[in-house]
N, C-alpha and C positions, 0 to 999 in steps of 0.2 A: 261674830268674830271669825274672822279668816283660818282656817286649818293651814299650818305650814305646810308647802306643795317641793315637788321639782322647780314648778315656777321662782320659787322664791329664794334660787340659789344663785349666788353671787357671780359663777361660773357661766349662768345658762347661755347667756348672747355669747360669748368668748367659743364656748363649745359649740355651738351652732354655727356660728363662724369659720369655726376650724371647719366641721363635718360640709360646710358649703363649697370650702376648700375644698376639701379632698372630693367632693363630687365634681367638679370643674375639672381638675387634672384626669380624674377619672372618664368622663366626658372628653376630653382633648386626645385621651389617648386610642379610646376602642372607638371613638364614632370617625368614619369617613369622609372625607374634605365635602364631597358630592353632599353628604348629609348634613354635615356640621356648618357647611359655607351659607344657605340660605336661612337655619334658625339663627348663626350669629350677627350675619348683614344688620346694616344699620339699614333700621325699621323692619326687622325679622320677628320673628316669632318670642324670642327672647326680650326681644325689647321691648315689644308691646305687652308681653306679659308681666315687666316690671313696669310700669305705666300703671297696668289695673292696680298690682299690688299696692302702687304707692297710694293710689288713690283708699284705697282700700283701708292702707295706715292710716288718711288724712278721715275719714268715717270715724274710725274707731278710737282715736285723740277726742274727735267731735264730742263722740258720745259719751265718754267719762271726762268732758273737760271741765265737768265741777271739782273733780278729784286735783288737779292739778292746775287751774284754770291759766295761766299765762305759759307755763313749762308744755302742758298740753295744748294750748293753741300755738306756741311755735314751731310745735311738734307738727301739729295739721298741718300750717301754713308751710310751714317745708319740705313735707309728703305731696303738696298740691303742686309746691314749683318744679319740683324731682319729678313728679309725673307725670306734671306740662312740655319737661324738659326732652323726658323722651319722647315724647312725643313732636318737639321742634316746635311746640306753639311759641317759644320764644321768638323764632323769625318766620314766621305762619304770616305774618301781617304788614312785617316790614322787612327793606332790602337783607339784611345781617339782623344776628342776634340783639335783643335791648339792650344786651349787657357788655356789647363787643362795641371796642373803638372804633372799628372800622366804619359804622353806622353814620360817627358821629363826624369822622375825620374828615371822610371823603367827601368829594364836592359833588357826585354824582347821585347822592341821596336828597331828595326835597327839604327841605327845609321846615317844614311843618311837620315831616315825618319824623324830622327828628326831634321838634319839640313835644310832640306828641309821644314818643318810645321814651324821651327823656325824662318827661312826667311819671310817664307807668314806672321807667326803672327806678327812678326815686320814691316812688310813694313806698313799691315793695320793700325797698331798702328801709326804709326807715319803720316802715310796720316791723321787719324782722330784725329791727334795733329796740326798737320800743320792748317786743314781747320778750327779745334777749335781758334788757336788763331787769323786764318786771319778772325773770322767771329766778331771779336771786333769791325771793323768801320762798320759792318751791324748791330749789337746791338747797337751801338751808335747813329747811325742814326734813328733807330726805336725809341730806347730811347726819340732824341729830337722832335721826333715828335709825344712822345704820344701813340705812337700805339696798338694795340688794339693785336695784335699780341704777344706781348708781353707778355702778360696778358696767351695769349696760350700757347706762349713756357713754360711759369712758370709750367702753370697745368701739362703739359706733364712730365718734369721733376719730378714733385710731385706724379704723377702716375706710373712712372716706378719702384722705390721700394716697393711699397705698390703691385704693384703683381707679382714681384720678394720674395716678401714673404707671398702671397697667395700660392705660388708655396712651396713654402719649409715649411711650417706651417704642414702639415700633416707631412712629417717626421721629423721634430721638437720632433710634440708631443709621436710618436710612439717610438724614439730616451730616449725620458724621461718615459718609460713605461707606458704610458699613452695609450687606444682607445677612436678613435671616433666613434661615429654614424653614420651609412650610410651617413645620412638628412644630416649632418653636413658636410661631407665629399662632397657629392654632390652640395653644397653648393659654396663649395670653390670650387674645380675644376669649376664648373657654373661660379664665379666671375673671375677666372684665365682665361682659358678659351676664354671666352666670352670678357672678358677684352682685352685681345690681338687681339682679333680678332677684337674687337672696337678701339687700338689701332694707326692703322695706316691711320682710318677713322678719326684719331680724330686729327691726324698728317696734313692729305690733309686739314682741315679747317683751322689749325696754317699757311700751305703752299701759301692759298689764302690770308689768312688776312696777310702774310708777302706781298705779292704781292700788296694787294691794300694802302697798306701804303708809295708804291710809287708815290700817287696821290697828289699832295702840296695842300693845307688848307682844307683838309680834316680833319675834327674833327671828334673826338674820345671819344665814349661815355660809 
């Protein structure tokens, strides 16, 4: 039987989240452009370090995914594309991304290659249809028991657009002729960034507290 932990507090991803925050802003503000400009580059030091991490998530779903079997394998399978993603293995192979129109639109792409990208982006798709809706009696179960898990996956959920539009917010504004401020600019990329890379650290805690909510009369605080 499981000893009720810090782990098992309905707060822990929220709070973790927050403190990721405030290490980001904190980062944006004392580190120097010269310094901060190459770890936050796309394909910087940041980025490849949420890559590992994700991968990292998609391990450790792996390995307790008797605990949870379809909730944890969607969990993997989308730790795997998150950290294929930074990595750009999406369009590593073909002209544009699998998942981008432009692929598909334009006349300047082969025609094989887009039957080919079109294959792979649907098989994905529909694998992370499949594991979504077999992952109903693992939500349901967590549900009847309260679990604290739960509470995680929400956050995560509620974090992934909020820096999906960290991410597009500068060219937003620049889009509206509008500039930003270095400070301001640095700023964001720091929260983007830094965000993702806290990401799938913050996945591995939703992964254990799914795990320990297989423990019966375990309460949840």
């Amino acid at each position: 039987m499981y000893r009720f932990s810090l782990l098992d507090r309905r707060w822990l991803v929220a709070a973790a989240a927050a403190l990721a925050l405030v290490l980001a802003l904190t980062f944006a503000a004392v580190a120097r452009p010269a310094t901060a400009g190459p770890l936050l580059r796309e394909g910087g030091a940041f980025e490849n370090l949420s890559a590992v991490f994700h991968f990292g998530a998609m391990g450790l779903a792996l390995l307790w995914r008797r605990r949870a079997p379809a909730l944890l394998g969607l969990i993997a399978m989308s730790a795997f594309l998150m950290g294929g993603r930074e990595l750009d293995w999406q369009k590593t192979f073909t002209t544009h991304s699998i998942f981008s129109t432009k692929l598909y639109a334009r006349d300047t792409v082969p025609l094989d290659e887009k039957l080919i990208a079109g294959a792979v982006a649907v098989t994905l798709v529909t694998l992370l249809v499949l594991l979504l809706v077999r992952s109903r009696h693992d939500l349901r179960r967590l549900a009847a028991q309260r679990a604290s898990a739960l509470w995680g996956l929400a956050t995560l959920v509620a974090i992934l657009p909020m820096l999906k539009l960290m991410d597009a917010l500068p060219r937003l504004v620049r889009e509206s002729g509008r500039n930003l401020e270095s400070a301001v600019i640095q700023s964001l990329l720091s929260v983007e960034e830094l965000g993702e890379m806290a990401l799938p650290l913050l996945v591995m805690l939703a992964i254990v507290q799914i795990a320990r909510a297989r423990a019966p009369g375990l309460s949840q605080h």
